[in-house]
N, CA, C and O atoms as CSV, one atom per row, in Angstrom:
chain,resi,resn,atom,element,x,y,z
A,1,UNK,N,N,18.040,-42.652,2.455
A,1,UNK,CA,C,18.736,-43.807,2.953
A,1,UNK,C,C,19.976,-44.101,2.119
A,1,UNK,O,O,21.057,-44.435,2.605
A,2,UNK,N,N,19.726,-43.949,0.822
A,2,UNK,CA,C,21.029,-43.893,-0.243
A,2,UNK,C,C,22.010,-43.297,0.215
A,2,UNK,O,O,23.085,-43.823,0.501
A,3,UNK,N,N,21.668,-41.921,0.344
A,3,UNK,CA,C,22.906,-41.011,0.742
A,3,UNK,C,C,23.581,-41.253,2.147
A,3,UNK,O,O,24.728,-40.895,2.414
A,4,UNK,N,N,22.536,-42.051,3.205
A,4,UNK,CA,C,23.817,-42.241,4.611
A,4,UNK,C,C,24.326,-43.394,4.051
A,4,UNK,O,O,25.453,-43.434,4.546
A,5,UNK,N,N,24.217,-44.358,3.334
A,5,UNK,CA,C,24.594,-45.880,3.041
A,5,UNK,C,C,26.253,-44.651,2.512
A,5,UNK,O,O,27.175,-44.191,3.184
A,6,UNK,N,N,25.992,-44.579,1.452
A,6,UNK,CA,C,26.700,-43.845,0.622
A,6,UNK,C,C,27.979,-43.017,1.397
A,6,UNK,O,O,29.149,-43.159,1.041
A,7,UNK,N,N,27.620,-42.268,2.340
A,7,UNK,CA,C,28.630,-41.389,3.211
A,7,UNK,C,C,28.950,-42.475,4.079
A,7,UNK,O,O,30.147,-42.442,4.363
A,8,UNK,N,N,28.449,-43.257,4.514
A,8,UNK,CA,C,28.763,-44.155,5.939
A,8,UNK,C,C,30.086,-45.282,5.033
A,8,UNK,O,O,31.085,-45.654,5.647
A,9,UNK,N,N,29.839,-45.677,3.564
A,9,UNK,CA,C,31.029,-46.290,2.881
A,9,UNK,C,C,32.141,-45.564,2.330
A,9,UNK,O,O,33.175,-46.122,1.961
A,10,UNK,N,N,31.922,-44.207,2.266
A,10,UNK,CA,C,32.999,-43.594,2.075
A,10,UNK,C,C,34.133,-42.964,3.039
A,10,UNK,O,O,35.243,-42.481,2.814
A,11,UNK,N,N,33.240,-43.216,4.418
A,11,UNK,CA,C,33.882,-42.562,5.631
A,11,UNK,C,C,34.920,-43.902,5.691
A,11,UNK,O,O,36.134,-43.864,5.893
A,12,UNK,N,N,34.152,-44.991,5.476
A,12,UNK,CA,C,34.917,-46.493,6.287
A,12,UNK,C,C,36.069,-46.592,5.224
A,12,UNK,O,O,37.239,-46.718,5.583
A,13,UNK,N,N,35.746,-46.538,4.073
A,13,UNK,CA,C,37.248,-46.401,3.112
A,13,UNK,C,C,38.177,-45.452,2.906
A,13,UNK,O,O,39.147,-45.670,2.180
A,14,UNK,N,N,37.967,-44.210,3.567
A,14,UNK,CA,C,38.940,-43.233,3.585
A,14,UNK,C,C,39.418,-43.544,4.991
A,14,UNK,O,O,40.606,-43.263,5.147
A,15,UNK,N,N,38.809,-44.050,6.057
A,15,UNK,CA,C,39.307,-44.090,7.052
A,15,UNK,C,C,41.021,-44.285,7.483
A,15,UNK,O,O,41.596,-43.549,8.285
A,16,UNK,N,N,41.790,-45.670,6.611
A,16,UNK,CA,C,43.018,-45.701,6.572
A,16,UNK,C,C,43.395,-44.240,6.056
A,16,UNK,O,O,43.789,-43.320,6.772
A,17,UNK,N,N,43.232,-44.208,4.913
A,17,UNK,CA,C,44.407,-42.660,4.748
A,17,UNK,C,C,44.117,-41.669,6.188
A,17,UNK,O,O,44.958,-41.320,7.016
A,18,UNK,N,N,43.367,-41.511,6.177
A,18,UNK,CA,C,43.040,-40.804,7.404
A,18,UNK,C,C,43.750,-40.953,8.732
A,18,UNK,O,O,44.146,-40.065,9.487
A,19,UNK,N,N,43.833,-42.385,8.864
A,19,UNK,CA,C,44.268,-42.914,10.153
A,19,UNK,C,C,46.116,-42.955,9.625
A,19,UNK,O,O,46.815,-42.999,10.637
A,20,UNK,N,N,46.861,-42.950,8.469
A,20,UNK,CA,C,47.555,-42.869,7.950
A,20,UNK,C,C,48.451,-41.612,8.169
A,20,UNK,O,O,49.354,-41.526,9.001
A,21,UNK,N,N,48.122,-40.813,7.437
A,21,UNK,CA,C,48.212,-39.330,7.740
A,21,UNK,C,C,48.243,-38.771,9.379
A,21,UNK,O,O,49.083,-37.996,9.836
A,22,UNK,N,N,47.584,-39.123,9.807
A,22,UNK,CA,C,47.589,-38.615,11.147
A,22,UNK,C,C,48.346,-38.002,11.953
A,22,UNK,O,O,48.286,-36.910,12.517
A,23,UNK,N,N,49.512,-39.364,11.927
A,23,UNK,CA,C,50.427,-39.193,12.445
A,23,UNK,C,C,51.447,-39.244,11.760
A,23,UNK,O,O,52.293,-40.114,11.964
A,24,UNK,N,N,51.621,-38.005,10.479
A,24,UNK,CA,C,52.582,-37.952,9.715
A,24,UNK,C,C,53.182,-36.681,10.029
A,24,UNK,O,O,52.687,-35.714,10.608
A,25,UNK,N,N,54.428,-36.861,9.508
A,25,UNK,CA,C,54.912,-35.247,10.207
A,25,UNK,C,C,55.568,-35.433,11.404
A,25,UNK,O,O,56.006,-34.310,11.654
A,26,UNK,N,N,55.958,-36.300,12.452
A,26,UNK,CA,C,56.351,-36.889,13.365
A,26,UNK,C,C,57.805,-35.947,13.658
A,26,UNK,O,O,58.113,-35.574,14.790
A,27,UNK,N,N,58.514,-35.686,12.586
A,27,UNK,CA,C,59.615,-35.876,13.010
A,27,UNK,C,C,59.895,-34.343,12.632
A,27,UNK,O,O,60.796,-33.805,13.275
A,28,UNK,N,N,59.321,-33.679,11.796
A,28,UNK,CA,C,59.309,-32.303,11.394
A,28,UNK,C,C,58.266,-31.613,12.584
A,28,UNK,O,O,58.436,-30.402,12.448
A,29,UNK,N,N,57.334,-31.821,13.613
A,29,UNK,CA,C,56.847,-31.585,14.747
A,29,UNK,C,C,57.844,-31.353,15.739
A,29,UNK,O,O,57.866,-30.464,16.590
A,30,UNK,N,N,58.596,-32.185,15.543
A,30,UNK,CA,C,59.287,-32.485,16.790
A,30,UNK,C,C,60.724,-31.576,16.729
A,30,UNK,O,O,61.317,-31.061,17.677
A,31,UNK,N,N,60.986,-31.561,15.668
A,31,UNK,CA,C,61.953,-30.606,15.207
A,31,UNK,C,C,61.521,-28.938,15.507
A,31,UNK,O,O,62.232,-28.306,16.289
A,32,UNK,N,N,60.631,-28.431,15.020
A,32,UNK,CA,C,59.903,-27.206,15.345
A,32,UNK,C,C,59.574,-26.804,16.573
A,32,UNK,O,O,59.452,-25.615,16.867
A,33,UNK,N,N,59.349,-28.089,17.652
A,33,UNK,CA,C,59.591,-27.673,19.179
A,33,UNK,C,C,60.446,-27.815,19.645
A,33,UNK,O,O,60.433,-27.620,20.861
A,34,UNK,N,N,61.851,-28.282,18.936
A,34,UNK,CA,C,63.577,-28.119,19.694
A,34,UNK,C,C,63.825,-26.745,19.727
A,34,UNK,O,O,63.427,-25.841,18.992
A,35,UNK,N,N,64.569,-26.744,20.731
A,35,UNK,CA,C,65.203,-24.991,21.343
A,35,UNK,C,C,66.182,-25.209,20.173
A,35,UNK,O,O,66.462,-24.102,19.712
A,36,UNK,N,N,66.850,-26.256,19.470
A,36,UNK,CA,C,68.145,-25.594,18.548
A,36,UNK,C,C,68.217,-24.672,17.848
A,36,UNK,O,O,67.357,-24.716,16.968
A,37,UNK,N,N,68.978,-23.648,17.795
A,37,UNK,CA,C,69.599,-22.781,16.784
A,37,UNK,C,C,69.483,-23.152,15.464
A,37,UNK,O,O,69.973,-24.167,14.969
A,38,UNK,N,N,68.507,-21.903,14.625
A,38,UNK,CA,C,68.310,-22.811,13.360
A,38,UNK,C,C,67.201,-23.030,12.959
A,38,UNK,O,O,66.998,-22.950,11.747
A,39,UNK,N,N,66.153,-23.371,13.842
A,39,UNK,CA,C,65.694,-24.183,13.537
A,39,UNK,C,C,63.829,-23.456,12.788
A,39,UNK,O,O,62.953,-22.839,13.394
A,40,UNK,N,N,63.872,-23.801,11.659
A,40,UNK,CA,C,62.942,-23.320,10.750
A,40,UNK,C,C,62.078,-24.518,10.262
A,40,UNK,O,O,62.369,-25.705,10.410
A,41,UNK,N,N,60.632,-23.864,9.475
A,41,UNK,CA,C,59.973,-25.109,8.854
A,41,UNK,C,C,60.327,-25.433,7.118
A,41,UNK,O,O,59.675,-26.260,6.480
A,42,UNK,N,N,61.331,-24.721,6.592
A,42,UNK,CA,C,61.868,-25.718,5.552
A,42,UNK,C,C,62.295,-26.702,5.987
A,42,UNK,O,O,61.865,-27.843,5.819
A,43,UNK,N,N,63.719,-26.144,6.953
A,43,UNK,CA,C,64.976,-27.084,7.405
A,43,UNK,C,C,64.481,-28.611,8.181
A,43,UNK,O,O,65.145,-29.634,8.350
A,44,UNK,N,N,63.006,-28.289,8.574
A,44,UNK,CA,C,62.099,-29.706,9.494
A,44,UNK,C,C,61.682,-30.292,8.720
A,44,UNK,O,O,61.769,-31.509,8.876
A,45,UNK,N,N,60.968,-29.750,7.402
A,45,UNK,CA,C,60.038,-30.462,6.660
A,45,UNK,C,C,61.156,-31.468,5.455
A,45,UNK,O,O,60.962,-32.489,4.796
A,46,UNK,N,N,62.629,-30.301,5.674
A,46,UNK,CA,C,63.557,-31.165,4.751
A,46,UNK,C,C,63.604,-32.579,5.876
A,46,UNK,O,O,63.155,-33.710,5.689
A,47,UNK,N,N,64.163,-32.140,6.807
A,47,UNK,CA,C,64.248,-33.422,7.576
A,47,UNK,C,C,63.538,-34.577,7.692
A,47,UNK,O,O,63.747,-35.788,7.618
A,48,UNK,N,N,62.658,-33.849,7.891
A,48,UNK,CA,C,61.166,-34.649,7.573
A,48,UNK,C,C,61.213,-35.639,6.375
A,48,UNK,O,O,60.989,-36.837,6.551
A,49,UNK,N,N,61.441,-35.238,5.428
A,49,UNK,CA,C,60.842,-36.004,4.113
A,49,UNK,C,C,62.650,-37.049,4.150
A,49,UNK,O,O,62.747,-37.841,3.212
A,50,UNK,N,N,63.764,-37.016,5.040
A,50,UNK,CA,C,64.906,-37.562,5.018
A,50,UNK,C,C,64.400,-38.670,5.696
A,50,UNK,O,O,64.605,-39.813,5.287
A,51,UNK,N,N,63.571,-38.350,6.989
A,51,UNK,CA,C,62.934,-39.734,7.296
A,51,UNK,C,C,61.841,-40.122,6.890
A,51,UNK,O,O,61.531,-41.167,7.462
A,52,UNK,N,N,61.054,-39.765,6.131
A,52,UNK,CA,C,60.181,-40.661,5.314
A,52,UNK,C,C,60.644,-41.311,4.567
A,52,UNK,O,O,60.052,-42.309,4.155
A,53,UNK,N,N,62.017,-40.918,4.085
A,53,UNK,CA,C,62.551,-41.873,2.593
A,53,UNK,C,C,63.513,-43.199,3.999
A,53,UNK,O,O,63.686,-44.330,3.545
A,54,UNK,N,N,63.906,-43.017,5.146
A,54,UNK,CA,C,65.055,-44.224,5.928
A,54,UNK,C,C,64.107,-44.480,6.586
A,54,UNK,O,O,63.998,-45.706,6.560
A,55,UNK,N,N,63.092,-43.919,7.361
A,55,UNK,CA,C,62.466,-44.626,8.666
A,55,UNK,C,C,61.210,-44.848,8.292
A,55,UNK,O,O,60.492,-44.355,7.422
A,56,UNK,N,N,61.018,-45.954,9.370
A,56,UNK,CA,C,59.633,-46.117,9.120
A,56,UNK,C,C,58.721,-45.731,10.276
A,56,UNK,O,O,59.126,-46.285,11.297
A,57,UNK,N,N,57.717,-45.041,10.480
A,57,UNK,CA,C,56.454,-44.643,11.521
A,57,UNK,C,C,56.820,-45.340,12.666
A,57,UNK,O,O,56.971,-44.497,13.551
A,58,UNK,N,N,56.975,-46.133,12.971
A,58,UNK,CA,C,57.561,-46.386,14.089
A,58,UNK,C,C,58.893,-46.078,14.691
A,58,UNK,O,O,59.255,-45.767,15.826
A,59,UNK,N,N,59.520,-46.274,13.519
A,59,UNK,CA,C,61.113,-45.593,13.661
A,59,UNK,C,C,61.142,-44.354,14.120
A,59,UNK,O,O,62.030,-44.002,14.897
A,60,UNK,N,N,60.006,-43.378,13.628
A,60,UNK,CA,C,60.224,-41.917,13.504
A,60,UNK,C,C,59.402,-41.677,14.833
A,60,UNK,O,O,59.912,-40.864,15.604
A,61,UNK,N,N,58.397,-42.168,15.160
A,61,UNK,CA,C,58.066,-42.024,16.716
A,61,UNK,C,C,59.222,-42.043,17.968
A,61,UNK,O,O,59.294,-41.386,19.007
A,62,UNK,N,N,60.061,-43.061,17.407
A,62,UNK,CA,C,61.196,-43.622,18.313
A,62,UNK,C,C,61.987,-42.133,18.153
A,62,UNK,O,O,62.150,-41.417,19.141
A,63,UNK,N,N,62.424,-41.772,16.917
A,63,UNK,CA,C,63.513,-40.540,16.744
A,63,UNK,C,C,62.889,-39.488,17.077
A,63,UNK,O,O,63.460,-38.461,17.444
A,64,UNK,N,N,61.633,-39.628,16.983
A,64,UNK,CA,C,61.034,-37.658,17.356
A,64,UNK,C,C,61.569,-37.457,18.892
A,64,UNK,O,O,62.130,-36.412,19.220
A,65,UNK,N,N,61.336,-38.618,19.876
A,65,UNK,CA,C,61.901,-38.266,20.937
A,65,UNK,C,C,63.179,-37.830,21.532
A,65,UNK,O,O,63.409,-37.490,22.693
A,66,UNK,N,N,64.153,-37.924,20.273
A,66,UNK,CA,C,65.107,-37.672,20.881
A,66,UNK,C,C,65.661,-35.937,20.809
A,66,UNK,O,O,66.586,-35.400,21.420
A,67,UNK,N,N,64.692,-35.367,19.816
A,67,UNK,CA,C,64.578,-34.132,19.993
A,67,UNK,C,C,64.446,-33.381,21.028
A,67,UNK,O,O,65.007,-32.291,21.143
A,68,UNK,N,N,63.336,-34.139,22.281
A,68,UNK,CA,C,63.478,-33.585,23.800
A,68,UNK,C,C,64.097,-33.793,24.699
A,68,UNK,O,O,64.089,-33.081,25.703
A,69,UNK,N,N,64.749,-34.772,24.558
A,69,UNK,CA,C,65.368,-35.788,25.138
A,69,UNK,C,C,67.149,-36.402,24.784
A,69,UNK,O,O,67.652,-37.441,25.212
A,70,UNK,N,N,67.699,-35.506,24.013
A,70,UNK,CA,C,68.833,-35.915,23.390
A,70,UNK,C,C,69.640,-37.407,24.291
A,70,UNK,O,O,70.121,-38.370,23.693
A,71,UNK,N,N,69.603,-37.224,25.999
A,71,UNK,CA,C,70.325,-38.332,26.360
A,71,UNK,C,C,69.632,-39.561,26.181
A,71,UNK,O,O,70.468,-40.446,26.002
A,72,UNK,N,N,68.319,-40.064,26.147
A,72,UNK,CA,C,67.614,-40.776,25.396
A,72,UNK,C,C,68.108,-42.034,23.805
A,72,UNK,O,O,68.036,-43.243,23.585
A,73,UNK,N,N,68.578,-40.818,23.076
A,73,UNK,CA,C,69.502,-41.050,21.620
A,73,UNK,C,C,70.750,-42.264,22.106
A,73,UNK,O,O,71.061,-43.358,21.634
A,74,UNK,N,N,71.315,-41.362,23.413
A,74,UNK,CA,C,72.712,-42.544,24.051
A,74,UNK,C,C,72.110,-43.904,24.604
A,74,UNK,O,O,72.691,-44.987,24.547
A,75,UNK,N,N,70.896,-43.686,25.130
A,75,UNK,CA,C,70.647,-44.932,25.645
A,75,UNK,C,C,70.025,-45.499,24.679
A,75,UNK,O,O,70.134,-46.720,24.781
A,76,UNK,N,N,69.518,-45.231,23.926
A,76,UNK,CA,C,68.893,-46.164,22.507
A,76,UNK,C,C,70.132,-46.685,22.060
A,76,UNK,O,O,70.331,-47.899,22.038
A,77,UNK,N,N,70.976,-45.861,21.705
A,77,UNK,CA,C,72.684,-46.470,21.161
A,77,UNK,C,C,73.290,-47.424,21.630
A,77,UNK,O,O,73.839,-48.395,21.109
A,78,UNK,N,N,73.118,-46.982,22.998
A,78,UNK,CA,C,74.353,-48.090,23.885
A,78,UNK,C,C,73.509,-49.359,24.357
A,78,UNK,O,O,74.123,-50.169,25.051
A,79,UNK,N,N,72.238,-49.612,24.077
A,79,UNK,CA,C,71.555,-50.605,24.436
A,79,UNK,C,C,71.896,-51.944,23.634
A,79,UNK,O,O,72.370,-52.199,22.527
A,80,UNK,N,N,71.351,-52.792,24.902
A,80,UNK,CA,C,72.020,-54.379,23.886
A,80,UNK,C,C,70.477,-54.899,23.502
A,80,UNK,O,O,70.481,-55.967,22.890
A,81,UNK,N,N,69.403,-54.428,23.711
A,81,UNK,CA,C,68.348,-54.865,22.699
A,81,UNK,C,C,68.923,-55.209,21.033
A,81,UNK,O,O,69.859,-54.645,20.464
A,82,UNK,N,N,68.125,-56.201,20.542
A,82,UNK,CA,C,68.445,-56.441,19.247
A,82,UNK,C,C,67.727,-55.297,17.982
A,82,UNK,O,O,68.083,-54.903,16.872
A,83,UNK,N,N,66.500,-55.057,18.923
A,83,UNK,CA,C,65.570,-53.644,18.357
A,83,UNK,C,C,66.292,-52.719,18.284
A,83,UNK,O,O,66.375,-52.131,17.205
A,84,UNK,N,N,66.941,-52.351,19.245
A,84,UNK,CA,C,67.514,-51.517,19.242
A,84,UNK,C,C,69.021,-50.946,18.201
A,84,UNK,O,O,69.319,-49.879,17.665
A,85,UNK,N,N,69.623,-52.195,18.298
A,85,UNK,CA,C,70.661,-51.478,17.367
A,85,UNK,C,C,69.938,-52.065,15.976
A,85,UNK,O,O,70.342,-51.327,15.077
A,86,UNK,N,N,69.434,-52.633,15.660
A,86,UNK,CA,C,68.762,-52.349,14.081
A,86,UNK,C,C,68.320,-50.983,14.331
A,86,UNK,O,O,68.697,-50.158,13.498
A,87,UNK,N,N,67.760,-50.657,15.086
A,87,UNK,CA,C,67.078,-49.065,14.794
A,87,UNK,C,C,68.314,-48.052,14.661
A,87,UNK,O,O,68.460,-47.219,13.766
A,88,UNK,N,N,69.028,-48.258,15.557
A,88,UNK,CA,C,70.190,-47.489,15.319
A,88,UNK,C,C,70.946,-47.258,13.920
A,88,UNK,O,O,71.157,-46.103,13.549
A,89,UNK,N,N,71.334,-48.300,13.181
A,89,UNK,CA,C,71.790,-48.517,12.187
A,89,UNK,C,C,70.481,-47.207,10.929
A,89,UNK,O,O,70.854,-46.370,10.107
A,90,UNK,N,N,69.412,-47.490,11.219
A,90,UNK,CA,C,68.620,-47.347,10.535
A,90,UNK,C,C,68.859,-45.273,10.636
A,90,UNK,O,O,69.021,-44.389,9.795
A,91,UNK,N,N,68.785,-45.306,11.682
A,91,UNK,CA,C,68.888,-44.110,12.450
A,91,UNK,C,C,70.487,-43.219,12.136
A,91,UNK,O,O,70.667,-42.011,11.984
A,92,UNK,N,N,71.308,-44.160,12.121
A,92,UNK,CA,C,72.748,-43.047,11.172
A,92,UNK,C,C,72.168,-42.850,9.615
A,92,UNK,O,O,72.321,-41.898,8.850
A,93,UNK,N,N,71.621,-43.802,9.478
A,93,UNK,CA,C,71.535,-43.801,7.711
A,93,UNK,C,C,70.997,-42.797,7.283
A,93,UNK,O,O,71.243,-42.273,6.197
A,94,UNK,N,N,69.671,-42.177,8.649
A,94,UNK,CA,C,68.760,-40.868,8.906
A,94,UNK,C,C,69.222,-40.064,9.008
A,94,UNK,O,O,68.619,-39.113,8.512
A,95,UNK,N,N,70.788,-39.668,9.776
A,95,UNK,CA,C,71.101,-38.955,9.960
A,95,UNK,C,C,72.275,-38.060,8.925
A,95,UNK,O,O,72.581,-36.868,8.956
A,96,UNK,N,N,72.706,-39.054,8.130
A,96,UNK,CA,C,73.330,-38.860,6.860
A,96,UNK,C,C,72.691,-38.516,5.774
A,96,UNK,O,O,73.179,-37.659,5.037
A,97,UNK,N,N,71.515,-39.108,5.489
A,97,UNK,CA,C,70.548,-38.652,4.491
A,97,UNK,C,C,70.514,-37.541,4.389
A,97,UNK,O,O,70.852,-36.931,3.374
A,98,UNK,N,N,69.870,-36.770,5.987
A,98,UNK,CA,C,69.376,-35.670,6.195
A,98,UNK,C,C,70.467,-34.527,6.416
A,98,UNK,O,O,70.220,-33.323,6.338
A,99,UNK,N,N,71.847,-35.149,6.734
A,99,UNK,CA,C,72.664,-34.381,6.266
A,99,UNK,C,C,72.778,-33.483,4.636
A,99,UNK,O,O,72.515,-32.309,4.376
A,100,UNK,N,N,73.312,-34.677,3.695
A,100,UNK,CA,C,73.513,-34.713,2.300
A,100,UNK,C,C,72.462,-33.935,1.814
A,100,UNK,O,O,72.647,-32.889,1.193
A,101,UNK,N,N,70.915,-34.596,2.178
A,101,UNK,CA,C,69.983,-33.964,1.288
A,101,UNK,C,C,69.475,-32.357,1.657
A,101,UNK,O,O,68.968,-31.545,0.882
A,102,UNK,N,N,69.887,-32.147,3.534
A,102,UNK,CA,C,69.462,-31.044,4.022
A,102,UNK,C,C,70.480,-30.040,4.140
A,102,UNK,O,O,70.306,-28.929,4.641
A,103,UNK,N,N,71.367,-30.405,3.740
A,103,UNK,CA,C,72.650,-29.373,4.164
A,103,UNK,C,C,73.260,-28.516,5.517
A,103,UNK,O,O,73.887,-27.465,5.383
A,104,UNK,N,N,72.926,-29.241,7.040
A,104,UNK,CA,C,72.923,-28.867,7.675
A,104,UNK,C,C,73.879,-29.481,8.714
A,104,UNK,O,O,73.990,-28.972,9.830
C-alpha cells in the first residue's frame, strides 16, 4: 500500500513538468515540417531556443502556425485586435533574435 501511495504522489507532482514539456518544441516542430530551403534540426532548435528566450507558449503556438500558413503572419499583422499587435511586436523581436543569434 506504501508503494502505490508513494507512486500515485509522485505521478501527481511530476505531473506539471510533464504537462509543461509537452508542448515544448512548438516552434522547432513546426520549422522541420516547412518545405523551406535550409531547413535542418540545428537551424530549428536554434530557432527554437530564440523563441523560448521572446515568446511565450502561447505566443509560440500562435507563430508555429505561420510556418504553414505564411499568409496567416499578414493577417495577424494587419489586424486591429489589441492581442494582436502586442503579439506582433513580440513577434519582430522573435524574429530579430533569431536572426542575430541564428545567423540566417
Amino acid at each position: 500500500m506504501k508503494k502505490i501511495v508513494l507512486l500515485a504522489t509522485l505521478v501527481v507532482i511530476s505531473f506539471p513538468f510533464f504537462a509543461a514539456t509537452a508542448d515544448a518544441n512548438t516552434i522547432k516542430r513546426a520549422c522541420m515540417k516547412s518545405d523551406r530551403a535550409g531547413v535542418n534540426s540545428a537551424l530549428c532548435g536554434c530557432i527554437q531556443k530564440a523563441a523560448d528566450a521572446t515568446l511565450t507558449r502561447r505566443d509560440q503556438q500562435l507563430a508555429s502556425k505561420f510556418f504553414a500558413d505564411p499568409h496567416m503572419s499578414q493577417e495577424v499583422r494587419q489586424s486591429d485586435r489589441e492581442s494582436h499587435e502586442i503579439f506582433w511586436q513580440k513577434y519582430k523581436n522573435f524574429g530579430q533574435t533569431a536572426q542575430a543569434y541564428c545567423g540566417y
